[in-house]
C-alpha positions, -999 to 999 in steps of 0.1 A, spaced: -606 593 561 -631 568 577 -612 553 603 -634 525 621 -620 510 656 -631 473 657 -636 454 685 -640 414 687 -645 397 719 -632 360 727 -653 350 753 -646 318 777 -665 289 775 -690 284 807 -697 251 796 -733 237 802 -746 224 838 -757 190 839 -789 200 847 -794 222 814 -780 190 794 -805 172 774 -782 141 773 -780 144 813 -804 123 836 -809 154 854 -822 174 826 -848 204 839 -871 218 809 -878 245 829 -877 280 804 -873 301 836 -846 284 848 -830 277 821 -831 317 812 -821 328 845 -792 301 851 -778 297 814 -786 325 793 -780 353 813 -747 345 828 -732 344 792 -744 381 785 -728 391 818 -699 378 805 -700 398 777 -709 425 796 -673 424 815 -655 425 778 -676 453 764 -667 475 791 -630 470 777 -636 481 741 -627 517 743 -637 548 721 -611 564 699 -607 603 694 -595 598 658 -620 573 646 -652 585 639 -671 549 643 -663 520 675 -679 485 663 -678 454 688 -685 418 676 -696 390 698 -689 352 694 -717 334 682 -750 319 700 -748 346 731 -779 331 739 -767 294 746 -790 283 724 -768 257 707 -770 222 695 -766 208 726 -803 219 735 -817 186 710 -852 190 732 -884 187 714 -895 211 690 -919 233 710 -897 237 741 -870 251 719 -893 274 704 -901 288 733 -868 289 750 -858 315 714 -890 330 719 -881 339 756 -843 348 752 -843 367 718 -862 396 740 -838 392 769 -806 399 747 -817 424 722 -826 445 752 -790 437 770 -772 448 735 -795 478 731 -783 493 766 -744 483 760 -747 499 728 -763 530 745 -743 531 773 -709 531 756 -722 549 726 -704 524 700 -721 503 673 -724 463 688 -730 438 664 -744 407 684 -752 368 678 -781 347 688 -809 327 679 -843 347 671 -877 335 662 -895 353 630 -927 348 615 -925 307 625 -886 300 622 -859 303 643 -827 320 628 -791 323 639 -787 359 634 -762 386 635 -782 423 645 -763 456 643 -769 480 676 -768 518 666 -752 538 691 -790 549 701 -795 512 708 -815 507 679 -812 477 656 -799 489 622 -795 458 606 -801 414 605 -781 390 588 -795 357 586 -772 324 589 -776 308 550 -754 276 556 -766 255 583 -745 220 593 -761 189 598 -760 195 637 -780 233 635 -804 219 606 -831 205 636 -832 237 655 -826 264 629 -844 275 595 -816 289 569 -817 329 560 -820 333 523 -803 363 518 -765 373 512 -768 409 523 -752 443 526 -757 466 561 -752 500 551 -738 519 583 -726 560 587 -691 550 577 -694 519 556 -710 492 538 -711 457 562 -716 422 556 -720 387 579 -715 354 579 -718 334 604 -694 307 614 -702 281 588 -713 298 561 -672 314 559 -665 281 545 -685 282 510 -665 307 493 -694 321 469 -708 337 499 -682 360 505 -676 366 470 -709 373 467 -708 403 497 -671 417 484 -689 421 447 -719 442 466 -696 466 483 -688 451 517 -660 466 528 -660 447 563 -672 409 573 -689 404 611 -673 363 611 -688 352 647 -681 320 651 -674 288 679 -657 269 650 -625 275 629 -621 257 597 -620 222 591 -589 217 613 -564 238 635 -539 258 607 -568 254 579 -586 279 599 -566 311 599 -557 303 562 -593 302 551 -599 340 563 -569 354 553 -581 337 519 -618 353 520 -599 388 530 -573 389 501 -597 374 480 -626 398 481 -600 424 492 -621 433 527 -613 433 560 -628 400 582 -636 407 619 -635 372 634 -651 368 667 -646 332 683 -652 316 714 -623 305 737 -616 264 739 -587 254 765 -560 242 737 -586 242 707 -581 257 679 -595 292 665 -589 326 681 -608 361 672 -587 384 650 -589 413 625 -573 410 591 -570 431 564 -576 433 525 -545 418 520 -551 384 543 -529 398 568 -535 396 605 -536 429 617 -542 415 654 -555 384 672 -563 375 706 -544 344 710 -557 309 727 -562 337 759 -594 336 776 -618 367 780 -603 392 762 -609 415 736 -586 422 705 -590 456 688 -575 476 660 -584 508 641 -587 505 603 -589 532 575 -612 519 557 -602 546 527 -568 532 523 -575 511 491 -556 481 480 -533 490 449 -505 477 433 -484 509 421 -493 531 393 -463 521 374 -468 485 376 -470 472 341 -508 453 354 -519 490 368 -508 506 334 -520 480 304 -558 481 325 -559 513 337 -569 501 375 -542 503 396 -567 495 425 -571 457 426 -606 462 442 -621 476 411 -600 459 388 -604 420 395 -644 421 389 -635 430 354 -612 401 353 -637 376 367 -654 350 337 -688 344 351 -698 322 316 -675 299 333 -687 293 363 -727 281 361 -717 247 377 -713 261 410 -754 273 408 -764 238 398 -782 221 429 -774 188 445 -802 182 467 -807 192 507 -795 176 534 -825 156 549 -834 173 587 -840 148 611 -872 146 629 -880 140 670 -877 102 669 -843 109 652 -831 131 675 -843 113 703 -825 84 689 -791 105 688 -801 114 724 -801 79 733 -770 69 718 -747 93 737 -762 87 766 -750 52 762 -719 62 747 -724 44 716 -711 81 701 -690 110 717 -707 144 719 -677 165 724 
């Protein structure tokens, strides 16, 4: 049996000091400052819940997911270009080396989200922590909204982390909403999706439905790990193959919600079920790719066009606007 004990944290939302607002007259640029004051009280905080996720003596592997952006690099931070740059440049370092120590320290695999700057871009990543605090694997976020499109460059790969006791995919809190992309992961193997997210669907009860949908769909297990928002939707959960909720932490603030899988337990209809007997797979995992009609589905790779990313005077424009109010920015 490969029983896996998952973790997800729901952290509270600190909210952003006026002084680390780029919309605030008050705004300080300063990189140390704002590393020191904003980034690393939000990987204390996650510091607090990791010590909660516990070890199990019957499951050989302990994962933890974080929500998304631990670094506080969000949208909210529309300064120019080259001080965002450096503010990713500055806190990628600072968390991977926070993550690496948690992972040592409590000898569990810790899948984390932040921003990180490669080769000239700046990605919204998920990285795997090893229990030796190594990095074992990088997802890259592939579907950026319009507000992310400034700051970050989109991954271009769907893939597969392949761990001691199963085979891992991501996708970060937008991308869960394109469907293809977690078809694409169940038909590579993944037998669990990281979701870390601070959004939840298009609207409150949409949310929910749309994971249990990727789960039963691509029978997998989705480990959702959102932010807490005072009376907002969304709330970090683990469901299973079949879109059930196995648990879910509830609109409560700071906690972690856990649950150990088997991830060996397959997802069948019985042997004797007339669908089981006429195909032969009584396993609806390895059936349902034999089922699929791929010659009927080439519209969904035809391309409409990118969004266009908006340059400084744009933003700065934006800026401008909620400052006088002329738009809401929460």
């Amino acid at each position: 049996m490969r029983k896996v004990l998952l973790h997800a944290l729901q952290s509270g939302d600190l909210g952003i000091e006026p002084r680390f607002d780029v919309v605030s007259d008050c705004f300080d640029p300063d990189p140390g400052l704002i590393i020191q004051n904003h980034v690393m009280p939000r990987l204390e905080q996650s510091t607090e819940l990791l010590k909660q996720c516990y070890k199990s003596n019957t499951a050989s592997a302990t994962l933890a997911l974080t929500t998304e952006d631990m670094s506080g690099m969000g949208w909210f931070l529309m300064v120019d270009r080259s001080l965002h740059d450096e503010l990713v440049e500055l806190s990628a370092p600072v968390v991977e080396e926070h993550y690496s120590n948690a992972a040592k320290k409590q000898d569990m695999f810790i899948a984390a989200c932040y921003v990180k700057r490669t080769d000239g871009n700046n990605y919204n990543v998920v990285s795997i922590f090893d229990p030796k605090g190594q990095i074992c694997g990088e997802y890259r976020k592939t579907h950026i909204p319009p507000n992310e499109m400034w700051q970050t460059t989109d991954g271009e790969y769907l893939n597969i982390i392949e761990l001691d006791f199963g085979k891992i995919g991501a996708l970060i809190c937008y991308d869960i909403m394109f469907p293809e992309a977690a078809s694409v992961l169940g038909l590579a193997g993944a037998e669990i999706i990281l979701h870390p997210t601070a959004g939840y669907g298009w609207y409150d009860s949409i949310g929910e439905a749309t994971l249990r949908t990727r789960a039963n769909d691509n029978s997998l297990y989705i480990l959702t790990a959102k932010n807490y928002v005072y009376n907002g939707a969304g709330k970090s959960s683990i469901i299973d193959p079949w879109g059930q909720v196995l648990a879910d932490a509830g609109f409560y603030k700071n906690v972690v919600v856990s649950k150990e899988i088997d991830l060996d337990i397959p997802k069948t209809q019985p042997e004797w079920f007339y669908q089981s007997q006429m195909s032969g797979y009584h396993e609806i995992r390895k059936r349902v790719p034999h089922e699929r009609r791929p010659d009927l589905y080439s519209d969904l790779c035809k391309p409409e066009g990118r969004l266009k990313v908006p340059n400084d005077t744009e933003r700065k424009q934006l800026i401008e606007k909620i400052r006088n109010g002329e738009c809401r920015w929460n």
